[in-house]
C-alpha positions in Angstrom: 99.5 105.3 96.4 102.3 107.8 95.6 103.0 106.9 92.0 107.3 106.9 91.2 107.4 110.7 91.6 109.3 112.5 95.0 108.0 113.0 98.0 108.1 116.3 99.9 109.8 116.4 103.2 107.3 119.3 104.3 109.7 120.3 107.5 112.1 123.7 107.8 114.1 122.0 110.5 117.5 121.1 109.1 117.7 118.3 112.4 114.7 116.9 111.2 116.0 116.5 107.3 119.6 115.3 108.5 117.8 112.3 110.2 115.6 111.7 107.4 116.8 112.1 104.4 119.2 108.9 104.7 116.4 106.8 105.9 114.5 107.5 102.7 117.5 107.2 100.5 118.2 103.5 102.4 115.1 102.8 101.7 115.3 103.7 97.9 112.4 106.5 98.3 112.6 109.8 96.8 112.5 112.8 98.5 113.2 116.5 98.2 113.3 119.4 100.4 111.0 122.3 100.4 113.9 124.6 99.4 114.3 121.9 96.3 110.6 122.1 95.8 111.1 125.8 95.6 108.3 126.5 98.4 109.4 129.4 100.0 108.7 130.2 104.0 105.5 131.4 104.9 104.3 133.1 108.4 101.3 130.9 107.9 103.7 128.0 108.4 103.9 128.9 112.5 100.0 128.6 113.1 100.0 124.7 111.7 101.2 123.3 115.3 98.4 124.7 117.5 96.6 121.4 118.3 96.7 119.4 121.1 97.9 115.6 119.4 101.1 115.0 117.7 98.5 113.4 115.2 96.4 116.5 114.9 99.6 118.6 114.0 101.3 116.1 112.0 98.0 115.7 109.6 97.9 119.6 109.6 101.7 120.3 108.0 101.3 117.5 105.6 98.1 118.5 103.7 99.2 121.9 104.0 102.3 121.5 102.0 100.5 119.1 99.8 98.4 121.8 99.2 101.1 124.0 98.8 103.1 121.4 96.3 100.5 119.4 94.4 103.2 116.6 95.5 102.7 113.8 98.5 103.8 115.4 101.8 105.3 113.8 104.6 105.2 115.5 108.0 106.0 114.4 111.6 105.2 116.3 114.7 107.4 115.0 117.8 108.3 115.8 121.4 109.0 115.0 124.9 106.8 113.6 127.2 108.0 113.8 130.9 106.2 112.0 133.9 106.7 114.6 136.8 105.7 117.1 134.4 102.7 115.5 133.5 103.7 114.8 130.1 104.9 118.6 129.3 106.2 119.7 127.4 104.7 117.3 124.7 103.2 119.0 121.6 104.8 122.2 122.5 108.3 120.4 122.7 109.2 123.2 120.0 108.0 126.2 121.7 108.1 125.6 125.3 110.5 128.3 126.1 107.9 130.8 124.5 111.0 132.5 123.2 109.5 133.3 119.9 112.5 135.3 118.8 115.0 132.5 118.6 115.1 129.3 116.2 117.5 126.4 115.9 120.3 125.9 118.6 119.4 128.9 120.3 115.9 128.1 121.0 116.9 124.3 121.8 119.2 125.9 124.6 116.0 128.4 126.1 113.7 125.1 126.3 116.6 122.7 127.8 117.5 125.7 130.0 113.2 125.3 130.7 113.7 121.6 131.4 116.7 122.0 133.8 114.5 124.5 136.1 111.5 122.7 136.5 113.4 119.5 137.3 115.6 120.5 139.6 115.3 118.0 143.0 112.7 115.9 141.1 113.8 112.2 141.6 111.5 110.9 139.3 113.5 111.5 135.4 111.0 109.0 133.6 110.4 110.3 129.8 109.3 109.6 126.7 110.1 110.8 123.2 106.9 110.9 120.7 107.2 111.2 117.1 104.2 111.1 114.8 104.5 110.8 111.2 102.2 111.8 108.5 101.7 111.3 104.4 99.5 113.4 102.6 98.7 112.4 98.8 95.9 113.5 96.5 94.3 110.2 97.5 95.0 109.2 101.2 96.3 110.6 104.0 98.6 107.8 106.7 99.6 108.0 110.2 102.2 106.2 112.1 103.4 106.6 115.7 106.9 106.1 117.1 107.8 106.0 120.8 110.7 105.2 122.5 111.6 105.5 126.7 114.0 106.7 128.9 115.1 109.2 131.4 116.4 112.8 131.7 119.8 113.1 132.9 121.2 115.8 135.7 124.0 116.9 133.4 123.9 116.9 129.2 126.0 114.7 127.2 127.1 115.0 123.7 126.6 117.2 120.8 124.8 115.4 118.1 121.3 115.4 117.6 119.3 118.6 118.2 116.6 119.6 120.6 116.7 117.9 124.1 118.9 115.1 122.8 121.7 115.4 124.9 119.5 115.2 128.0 118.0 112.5 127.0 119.0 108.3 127.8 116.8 105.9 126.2 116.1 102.6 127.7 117.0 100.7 124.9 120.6 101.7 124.8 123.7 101.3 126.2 123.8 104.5 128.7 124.6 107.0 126.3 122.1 109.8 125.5 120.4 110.9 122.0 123.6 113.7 121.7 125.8 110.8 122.1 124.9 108.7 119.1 125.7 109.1 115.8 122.8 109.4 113.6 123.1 105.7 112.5 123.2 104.6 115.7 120.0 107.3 116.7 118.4 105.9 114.0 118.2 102.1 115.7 116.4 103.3 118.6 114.7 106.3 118.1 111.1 107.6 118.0 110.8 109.4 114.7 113.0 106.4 112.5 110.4 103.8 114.3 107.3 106.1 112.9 109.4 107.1 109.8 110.1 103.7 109.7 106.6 102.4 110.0 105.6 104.8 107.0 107.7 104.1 104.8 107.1 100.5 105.1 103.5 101.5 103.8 105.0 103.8 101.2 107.2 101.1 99.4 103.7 98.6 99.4 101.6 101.2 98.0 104.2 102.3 95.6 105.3 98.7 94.4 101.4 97.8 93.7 101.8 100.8 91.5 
């Protein structure tokens, strides 16, 4: 499907490309960056997210920096799904804040400082993370969802990760939150490795028939 050339990591998010870029390498895949691909930043880039599925939004960023590239694109689009919020703040995991001034660890603290308010004496701390992940190639285009359980915690734990990892306790684990883990020990549990995962597994058949 993808011939023996590199894939584009189509994602500005340097959590996002810390978490990934090992699992490709483990998996003996190629992949560059966009700054590698010399793509530079584009305002367009913030009006790819606006739909209303993690599949929608993943699909969107990948054929977009296919486009952009004329290489085969991966992109994921992920978030947090919380029961007493009625699954917010889901696909707007990114942007729930609304603060549209800040980026990175500055706009992860506005949304967790979000989080913390609207779940203050809620007794029900059931959530989800989501991850969808998507390849674009001249040829096909592949989806694969990851998912993975657990609760939000009164108090945050840790400082690895990004976003509202150190909030978050998967059921899978031994007590420890996201922020807690090293990203080896993320990577066994978590919902973007298990759609990354999934994908690449696709990747390597398509390439090896090649």
């Amino acid at each position: 499907m993808t011939g023996r050339g590199p894939l584009l990591l189509a994602t500005r998010s340097a959590g996002k490309l810390r978490e990934l870029r090992p699992m490709f390498e483990d998996a003996g895949l190629h992949v560059i960056d966009l700054v590698a691909a010399g793509i530079p930043e584009d305002p367009h880039e913030d009006q790819l997210e606006v739909h209303d599925s993690f599949e929608a939004n993943a699909l969107a960023k990948a054929r977009y920096f296919h486009e952009r590239s004329g290489l085969p694109a991966l992109a994921d689009d992920s978030g947090l799904e919380v029961a007493a919020l009625g699954g917010a703040p889901g696909v707007r995991s990114k942007r729930w804040s609304g603060r549209t001034d800040l980026s990175g660890d500055a706009l992860d603290d506005a949304n967790n400082r979000l989080l913390v308010e609207r779940l203050v004496g809620v007794a029900d701390r059931r959530a989800r993370y989501v991850c969808v992940a998507a390849l674009v190639d001249r040829d096909a285009s592949l989806l694969e969802r990851g998912e993975v359980a657990g609760q939000i915690i009164e108090a945050p734990r840790g400082s690895e990760g990004f976003g509202y990892d150190p909030w978050f306790v998967p059921e899978e684990g031994d007590g420890r939150s996201f922020g807690e883990m090293s990203r080896a020990e993320k990577a066994r549990l978590s919902h973007r490795a298990r759609a990354f995962g999934a994908l690449m597994r696709r990747i390597r058949d398509g390439v090896d028939r090649d």
